[in-house]
VOMIBA-136526 format. One record per residue (C-alpha): residue in three letters; x, y, z. Coordinates in steps of 0.25 Angstrom, whole numbers. Layout:
   code      px      py      pz
    Ala       X       Y       Z
...
***
This chain:
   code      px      py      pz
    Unk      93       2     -78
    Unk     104       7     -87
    Unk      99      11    -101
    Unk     106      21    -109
    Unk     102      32    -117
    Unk     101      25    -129
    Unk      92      13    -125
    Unk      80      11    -134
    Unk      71      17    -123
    Unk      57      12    -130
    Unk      61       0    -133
    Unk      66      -5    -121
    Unk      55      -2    -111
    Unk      43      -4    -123
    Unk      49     -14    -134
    Unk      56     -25    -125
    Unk      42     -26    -117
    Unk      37     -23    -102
    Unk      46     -35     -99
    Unk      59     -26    -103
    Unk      53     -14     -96
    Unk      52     -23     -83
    Unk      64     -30     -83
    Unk      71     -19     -76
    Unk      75     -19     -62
    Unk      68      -6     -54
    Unk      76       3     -47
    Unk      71       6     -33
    Unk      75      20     -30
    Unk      85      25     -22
    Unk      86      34      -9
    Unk      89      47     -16
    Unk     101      56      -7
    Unk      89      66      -5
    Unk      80      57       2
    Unk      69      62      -6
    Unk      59      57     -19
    Unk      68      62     -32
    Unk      62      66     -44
    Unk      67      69     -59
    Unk      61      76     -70
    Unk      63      69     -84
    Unk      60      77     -94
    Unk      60      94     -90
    Unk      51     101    -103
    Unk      40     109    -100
    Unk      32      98     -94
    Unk      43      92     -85
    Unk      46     105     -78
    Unk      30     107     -75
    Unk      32      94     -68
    Unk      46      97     -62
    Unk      39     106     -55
    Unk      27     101     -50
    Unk      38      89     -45
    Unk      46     100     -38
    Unk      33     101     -29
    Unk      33      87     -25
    Unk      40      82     -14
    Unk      51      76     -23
    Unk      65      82     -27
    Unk      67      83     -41
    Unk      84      79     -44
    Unk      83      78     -58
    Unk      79      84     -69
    Unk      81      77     -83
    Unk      80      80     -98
    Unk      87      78    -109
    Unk      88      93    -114
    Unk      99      98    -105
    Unk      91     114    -103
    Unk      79     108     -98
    Unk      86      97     -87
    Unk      95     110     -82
    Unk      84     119     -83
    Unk      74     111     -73
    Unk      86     105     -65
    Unk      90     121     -62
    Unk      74     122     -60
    Unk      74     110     -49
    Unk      86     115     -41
    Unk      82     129     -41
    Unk      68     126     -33
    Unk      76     118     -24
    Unk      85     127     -21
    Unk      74     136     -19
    Unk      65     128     -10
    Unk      75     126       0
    Unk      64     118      11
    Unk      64     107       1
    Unk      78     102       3
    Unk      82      98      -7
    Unk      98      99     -11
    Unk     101     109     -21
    Unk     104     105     -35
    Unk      97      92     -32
    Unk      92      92     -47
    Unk     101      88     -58
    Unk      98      89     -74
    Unk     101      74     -82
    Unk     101      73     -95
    Unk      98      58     -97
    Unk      86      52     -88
    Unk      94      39     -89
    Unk     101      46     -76
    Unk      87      49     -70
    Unk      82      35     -72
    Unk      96      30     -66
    Unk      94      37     -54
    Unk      90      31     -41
    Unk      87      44     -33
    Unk      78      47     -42
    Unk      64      44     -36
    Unk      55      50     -49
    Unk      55      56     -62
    Unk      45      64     -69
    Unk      46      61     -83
    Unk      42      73     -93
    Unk      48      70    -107
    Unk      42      68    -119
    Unk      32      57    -119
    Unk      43      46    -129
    Unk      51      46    -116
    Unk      38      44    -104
    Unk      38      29    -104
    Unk      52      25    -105
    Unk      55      35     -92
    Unk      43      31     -84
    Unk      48      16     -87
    Unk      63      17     -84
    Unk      61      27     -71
    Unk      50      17     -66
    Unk      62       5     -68
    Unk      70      14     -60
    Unk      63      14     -50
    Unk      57      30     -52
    Unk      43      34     -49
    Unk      39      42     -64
    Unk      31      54     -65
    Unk      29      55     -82
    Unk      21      64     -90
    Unk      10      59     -99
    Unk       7      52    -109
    Unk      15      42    -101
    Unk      19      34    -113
    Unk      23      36    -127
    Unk      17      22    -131
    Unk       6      13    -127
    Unk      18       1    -123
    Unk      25      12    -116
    Unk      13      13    -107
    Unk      12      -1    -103
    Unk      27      -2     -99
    Unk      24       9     -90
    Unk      12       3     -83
    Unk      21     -10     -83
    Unk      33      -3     -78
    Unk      25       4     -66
    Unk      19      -7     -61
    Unk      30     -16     -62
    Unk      41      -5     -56
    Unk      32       1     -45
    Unk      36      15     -49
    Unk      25      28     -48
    Unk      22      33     -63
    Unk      13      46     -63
    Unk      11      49     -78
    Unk       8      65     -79
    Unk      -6      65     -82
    Unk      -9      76     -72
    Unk     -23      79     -76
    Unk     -27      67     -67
    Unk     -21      75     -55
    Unk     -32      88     -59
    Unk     -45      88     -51
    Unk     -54      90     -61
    Unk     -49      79     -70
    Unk     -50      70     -58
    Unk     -64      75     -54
    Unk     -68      72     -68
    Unk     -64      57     -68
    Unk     -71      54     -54
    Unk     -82      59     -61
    Unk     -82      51     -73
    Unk     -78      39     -64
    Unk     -89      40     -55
    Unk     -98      39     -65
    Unk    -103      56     -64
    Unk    -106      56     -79
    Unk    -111      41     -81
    Unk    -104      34     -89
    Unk     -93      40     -98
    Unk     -96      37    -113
    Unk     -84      46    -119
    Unk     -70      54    -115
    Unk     -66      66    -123
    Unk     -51      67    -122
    Unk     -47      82    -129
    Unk     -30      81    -133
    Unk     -22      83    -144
    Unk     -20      73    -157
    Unk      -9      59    -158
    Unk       5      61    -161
    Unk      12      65    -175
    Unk      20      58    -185
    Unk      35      61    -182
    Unk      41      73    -186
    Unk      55      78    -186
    Unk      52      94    -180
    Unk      40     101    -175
    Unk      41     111    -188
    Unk      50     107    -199
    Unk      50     121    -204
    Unk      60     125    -192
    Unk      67     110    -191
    Unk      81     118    -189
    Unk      75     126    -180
    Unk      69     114    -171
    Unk      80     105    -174
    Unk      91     113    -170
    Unk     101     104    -161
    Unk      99     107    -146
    Unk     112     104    -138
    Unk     103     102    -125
    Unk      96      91    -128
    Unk      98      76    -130
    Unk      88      75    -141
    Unk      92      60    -144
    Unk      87      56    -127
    Unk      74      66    -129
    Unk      71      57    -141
    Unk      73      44    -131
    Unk      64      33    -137
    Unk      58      40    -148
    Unk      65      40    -162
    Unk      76      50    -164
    Unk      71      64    -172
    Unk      79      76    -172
    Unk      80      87    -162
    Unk      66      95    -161
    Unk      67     106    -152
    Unk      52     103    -153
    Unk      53      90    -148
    Unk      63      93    -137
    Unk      64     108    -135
    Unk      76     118    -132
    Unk      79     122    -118
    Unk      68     124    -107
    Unk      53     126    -116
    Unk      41     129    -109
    Unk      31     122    -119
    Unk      27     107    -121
    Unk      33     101    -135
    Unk      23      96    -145
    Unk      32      91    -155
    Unk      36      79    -146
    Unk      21      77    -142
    Unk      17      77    -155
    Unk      29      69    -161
    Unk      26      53    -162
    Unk      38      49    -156
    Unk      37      58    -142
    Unk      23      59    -140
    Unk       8      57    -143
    Unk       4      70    -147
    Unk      -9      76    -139
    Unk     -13      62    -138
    Unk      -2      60    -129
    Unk       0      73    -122
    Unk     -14      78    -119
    Unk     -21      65    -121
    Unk     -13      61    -109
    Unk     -20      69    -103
    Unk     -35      67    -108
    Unk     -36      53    -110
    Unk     -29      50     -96
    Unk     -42      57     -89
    Unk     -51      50     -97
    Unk     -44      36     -93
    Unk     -45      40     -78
    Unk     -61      45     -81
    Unk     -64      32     -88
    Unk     -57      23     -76
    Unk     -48      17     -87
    Unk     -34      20     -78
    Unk     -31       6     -79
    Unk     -36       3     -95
    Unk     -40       9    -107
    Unk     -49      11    -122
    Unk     -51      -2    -131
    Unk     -50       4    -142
    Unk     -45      17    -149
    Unk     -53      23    -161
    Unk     -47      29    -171
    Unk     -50      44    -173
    Unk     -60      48    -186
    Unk     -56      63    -185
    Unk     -48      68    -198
    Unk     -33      67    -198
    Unk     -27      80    -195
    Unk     -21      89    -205
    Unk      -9      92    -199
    Unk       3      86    -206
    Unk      11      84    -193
    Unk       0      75    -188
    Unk       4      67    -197
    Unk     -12      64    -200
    Unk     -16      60    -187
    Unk     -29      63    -182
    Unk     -28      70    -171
    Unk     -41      66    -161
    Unk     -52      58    -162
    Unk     -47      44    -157
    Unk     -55      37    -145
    Unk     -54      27    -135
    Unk     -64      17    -133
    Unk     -65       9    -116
    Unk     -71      -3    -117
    Unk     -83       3    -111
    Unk     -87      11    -122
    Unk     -81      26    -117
    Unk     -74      31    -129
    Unk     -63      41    -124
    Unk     -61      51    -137
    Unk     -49      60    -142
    Unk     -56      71    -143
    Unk     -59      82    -154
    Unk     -56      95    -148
    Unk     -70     100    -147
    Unk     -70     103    -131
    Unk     -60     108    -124
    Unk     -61      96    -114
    Unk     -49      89    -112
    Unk     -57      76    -106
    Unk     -73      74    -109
    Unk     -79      63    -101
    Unk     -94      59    -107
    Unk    -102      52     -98
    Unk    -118      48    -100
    Unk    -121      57     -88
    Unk    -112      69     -91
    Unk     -98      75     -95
    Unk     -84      77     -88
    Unk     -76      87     -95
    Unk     -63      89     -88
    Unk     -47      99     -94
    Unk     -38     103     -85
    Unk     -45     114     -74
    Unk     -58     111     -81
    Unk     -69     103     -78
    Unk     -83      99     -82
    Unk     -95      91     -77
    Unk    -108      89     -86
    Unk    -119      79     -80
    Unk    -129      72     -84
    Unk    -138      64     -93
    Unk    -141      72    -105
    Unk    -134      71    -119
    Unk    -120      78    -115
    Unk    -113      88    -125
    Unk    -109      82    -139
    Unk     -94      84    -139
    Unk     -96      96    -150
    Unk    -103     102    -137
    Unk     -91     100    -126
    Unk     -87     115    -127
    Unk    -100     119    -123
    Unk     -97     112    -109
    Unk     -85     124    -110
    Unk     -97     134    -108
    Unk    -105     126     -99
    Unk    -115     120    -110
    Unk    -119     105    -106
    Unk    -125      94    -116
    Unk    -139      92    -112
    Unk    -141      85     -99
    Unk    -130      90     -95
    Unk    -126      97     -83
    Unk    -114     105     -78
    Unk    -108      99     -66
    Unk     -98     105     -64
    Unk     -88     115     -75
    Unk     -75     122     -73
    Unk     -69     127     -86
    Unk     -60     140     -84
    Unk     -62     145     -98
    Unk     -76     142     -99
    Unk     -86     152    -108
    Unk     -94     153     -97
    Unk     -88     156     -84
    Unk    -102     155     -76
    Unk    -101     139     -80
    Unk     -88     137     -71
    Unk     -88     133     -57
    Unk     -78     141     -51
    Unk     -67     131     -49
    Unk     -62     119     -56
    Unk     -63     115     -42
    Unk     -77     121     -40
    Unk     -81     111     -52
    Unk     -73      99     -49
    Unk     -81      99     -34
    Unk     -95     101     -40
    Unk     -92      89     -49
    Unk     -87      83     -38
    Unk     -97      84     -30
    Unk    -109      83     -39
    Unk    -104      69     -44
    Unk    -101      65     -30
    Unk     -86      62     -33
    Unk     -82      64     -17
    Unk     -90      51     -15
    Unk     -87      47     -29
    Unk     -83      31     -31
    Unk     -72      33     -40
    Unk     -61      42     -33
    Unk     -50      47     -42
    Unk     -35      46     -40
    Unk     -33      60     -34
    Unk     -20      69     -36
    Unk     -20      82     -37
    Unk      -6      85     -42
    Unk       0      76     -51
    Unk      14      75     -48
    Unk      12      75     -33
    Unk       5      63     -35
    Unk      16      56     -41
    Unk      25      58     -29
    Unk      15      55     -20
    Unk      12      43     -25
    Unk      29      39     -30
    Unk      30      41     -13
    Unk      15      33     -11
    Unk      18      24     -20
    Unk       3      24     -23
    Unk      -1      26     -39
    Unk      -2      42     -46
    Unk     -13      46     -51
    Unk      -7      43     -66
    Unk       1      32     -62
    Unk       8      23     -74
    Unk      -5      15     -79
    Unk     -14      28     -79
    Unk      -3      36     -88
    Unk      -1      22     -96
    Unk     -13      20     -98
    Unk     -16      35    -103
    Unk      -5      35    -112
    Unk      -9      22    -119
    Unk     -22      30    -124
    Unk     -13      41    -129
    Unk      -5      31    -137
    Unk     -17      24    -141
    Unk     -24      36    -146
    Unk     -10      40    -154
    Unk      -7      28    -160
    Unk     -22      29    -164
    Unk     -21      43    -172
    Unk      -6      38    -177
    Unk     -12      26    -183
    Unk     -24      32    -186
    Unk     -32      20    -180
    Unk     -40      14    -169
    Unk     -37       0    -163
    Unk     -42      -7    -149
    Unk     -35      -7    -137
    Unk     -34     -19    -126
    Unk     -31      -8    -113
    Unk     -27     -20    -103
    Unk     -16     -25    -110
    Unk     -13     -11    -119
    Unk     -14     -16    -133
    Unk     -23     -15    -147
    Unk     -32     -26    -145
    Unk     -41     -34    -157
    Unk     -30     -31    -167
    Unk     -30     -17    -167
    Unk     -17      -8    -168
    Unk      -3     -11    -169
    Unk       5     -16    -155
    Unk      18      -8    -162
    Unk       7       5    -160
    Unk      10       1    -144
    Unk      24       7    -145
    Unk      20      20    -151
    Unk      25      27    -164
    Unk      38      20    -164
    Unk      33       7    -166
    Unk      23      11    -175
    Unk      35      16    -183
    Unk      44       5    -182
    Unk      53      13    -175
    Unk      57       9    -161
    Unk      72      12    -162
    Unk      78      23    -156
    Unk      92      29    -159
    Unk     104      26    -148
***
């Protein structure tokens, strides 16, 4: 498929319809002269040269590395070659990775067996969906889309094309996160009344630079980028060195994030995150809330929030568990409530509480830091590095996750998990098995559509019901031009060429 540079990207995958998106032939992929599974990076900031790197372990040669900001593409280009050349025993030709500038060429390339997609979130759907036309296998980052009709062309896309989609939520790949879901799915802690999700606040109105104060200073032109392709499907703004920054930068951008037309704010970024492992607790992979109630928490203050309230809103399954947003009063990223006990579960932290009594009112949950309970409640299982009391951790995350384990009966457990313990391994296991990832298209899809749905829900200031078969406000709820994101909203869908 031919499509230039300036092609209306959004509209020609979303707008025209899943018929549009499908009416392109897919590319088998070609024998590549190395005789080995091929890889590019799409997108080389802070988070695509973690990735690069944990790809360079894989047993895939990475021959190409492409950005639109010309120091980054060269930088990681020179990084690839280098470890090559210094790991001889992998044979693999020098200078075997070249820098591009446009991902057109990527996408164009038969050779090319993979692409790990790291850019802002505006550009994830519309790489996921062409590389999948072209016959790629897609590793992206999460959230997976940018807008709820995004994610069903996606799921549309992948099943029609064939193609291994991994989203990067890589917190299903952590043992503990795992270990708490089998738990929750088995039933360890009766039936789960409520979810506490801990992440940041929706998305803000658009804004021109970061601090206006030093607009010069953050707008001053910068030669190496091409700052009308970073912008892609998006509106055009002027150049932010907030939005794409100078040179090689070791930190993650929030203005973009932040920003309605690249991102969902912490809704997107860390809710990704949360909200995915309390879909894979509840079971609800494959479907989602029915309705989404608005939050009642005050409007924040800050005038780059636009008004927004920024936590609060909840999901509502059609079996009554209510999955919250929640306020901040636990350090928890993920609570699961249960009528026979609690799951509390961060990264390298893990919890267990059981039984029948009344559980910890959620002003309580730091008292689980220290190892206090609700009462009825006993202590399972507790590894928390930076707990008040040491003498309440078991001596390993490990050490906790086998008591739980062992204690609930997971070995023998009915409900057995997807199990993958490195998250990008598990992607090119599965691209040569042919067998689905742990967080293939529908998961991350699916995930995504609750981030959106949670945004468009502080953006609007509402609630609305939800219809999670077919993906749309039901009983006349909500608007469908809300389904495109913030463009529609604004009546803005065209994009400069």
């Amino acid at each position: 498929m031919n499509i230039s540079r300036t092609t209306i990207p959004r509209r020609a995958f979303v707008k025209g319809g899943l018929a549009g998106a499908l009416a392109f032939p897919y590319l088998a992929t070609a024998k590549n002269a190395l005789g080995r599974t091929t890889l590019a990076l799409i997108g080389a900031g802070k988070q695509g040269r973690h990735l690069l790197h944990q790809f360079l372990g894989q047993d895939v040669v990475v021959t190409a590395v492409c950005d639109c900001d010309r120091a980054r593409r060269e930088d990681r280009t020179r990084v690839v070659n280098e470890y090559y050349e210094k790991n001889p025993q992998l044979g693999v030709p020098k200078d075997v990775c070249r820098a591009v500038a446009d991902f057109h060429a990527v996408l164009a390339d038969p050779a090319i067996d993979m692409v790990c997609i790291a850019t802002p979130d505006h550009w994830h759907a519309y790489l996921a969906v062409e590389a999948m036309k072209a016959g790629k296998d897609v590793y992206c980052e999460k959230p997976l889309t940018h807008t709820v009709n995004e994610a069903k062309v996606i799921m549309a896309v992948s099943a029609k094309t064939g193609r291994i989609l991994q989203t990067g939520a890589m917190q299903r790949s952590g043992l503990e996160f795992r270990t708490a879901c089998e738990i929750v799915r088995n039933g360890g802690i009766g039936r789960i009344t409520a979810v506490d999700t801990l992440f940041g606040g929706p998305s803000r109105p658009p804004a021109d630079f970061e601090d206006p104060s030093r607009a010069a200073e953050e707008g001053a032109p910068n030669p190496d980028v091409d700052f009308d392709l970073w912008c892609g499907p998006a509106p055009r703004v002027p150049y932010s060195d907030k939005l794409s920054p100078r040179g090689v930068h070791d930190y993650f951008p929030g203005f973009w994030r932040n920003h309605d037309y690249f991102g969902l704010g912490g809704v997107g970024d860390w809710g990704a995150h949360q909200l995915d492992i309390a879909q894979w607790g509840l079971g609800m992979d494959e479907s989602g809330p029915v309705k989404i109630v608005k939050s009642t928490e005050a409007p924040s203050r800050d005038p780059k929030c636009g008004g927004r309230r920024q936590k609060g809103v909840s999901f509502v399954y059609a079996n009554g568990t209510v999955v919250r947003h929640a306020d901040g009063k636990t350090k928890w990223r993920v609570v699961f409530y249960g009528t026979e006990g609690i799951v509390c579960v961060n990264r390298g932290q893990f919890a267990v509480w059981r039984g029948k009594g009344r559980g910890p009112d959620r002003d309580q949950l730091p008292g689980l830091d220290a190892g206090v309970g609700g009462e009825g409640l006993t202590r399972t299982a507790f590894w928390l590095t930076d707990a008040s009391d040491p003498s309440a951790n078991d001596k390993s995350l490990l050490d906790a996750v086998n008591k739980a384990t062992k204690a609930f009966g997971l070995k023998k457990a009915k409900v057995k998990l997807y199990k993958s313990l490195n998250h990008p391994a598990d992607f090119v296991q599965c691209c040569a098995s042919r067998q689905q990832p742990i967080s293939r298209a529908e998961v991350g899809a699916r995930t995504s559509i609750l981030c959106n749905l949670a945004n468009l829900s502080y953006v609007h200031d509402t609630g609305f019901d939800w219809d999670p078969a077919k993906n749309v406000f039901a009983n006349g709820t909500g608007h469908a031009a809300w389904l495109d994101g913030f463009y529609a909203a604004r009546g803005n869908l065209s994009v400069k060429e």
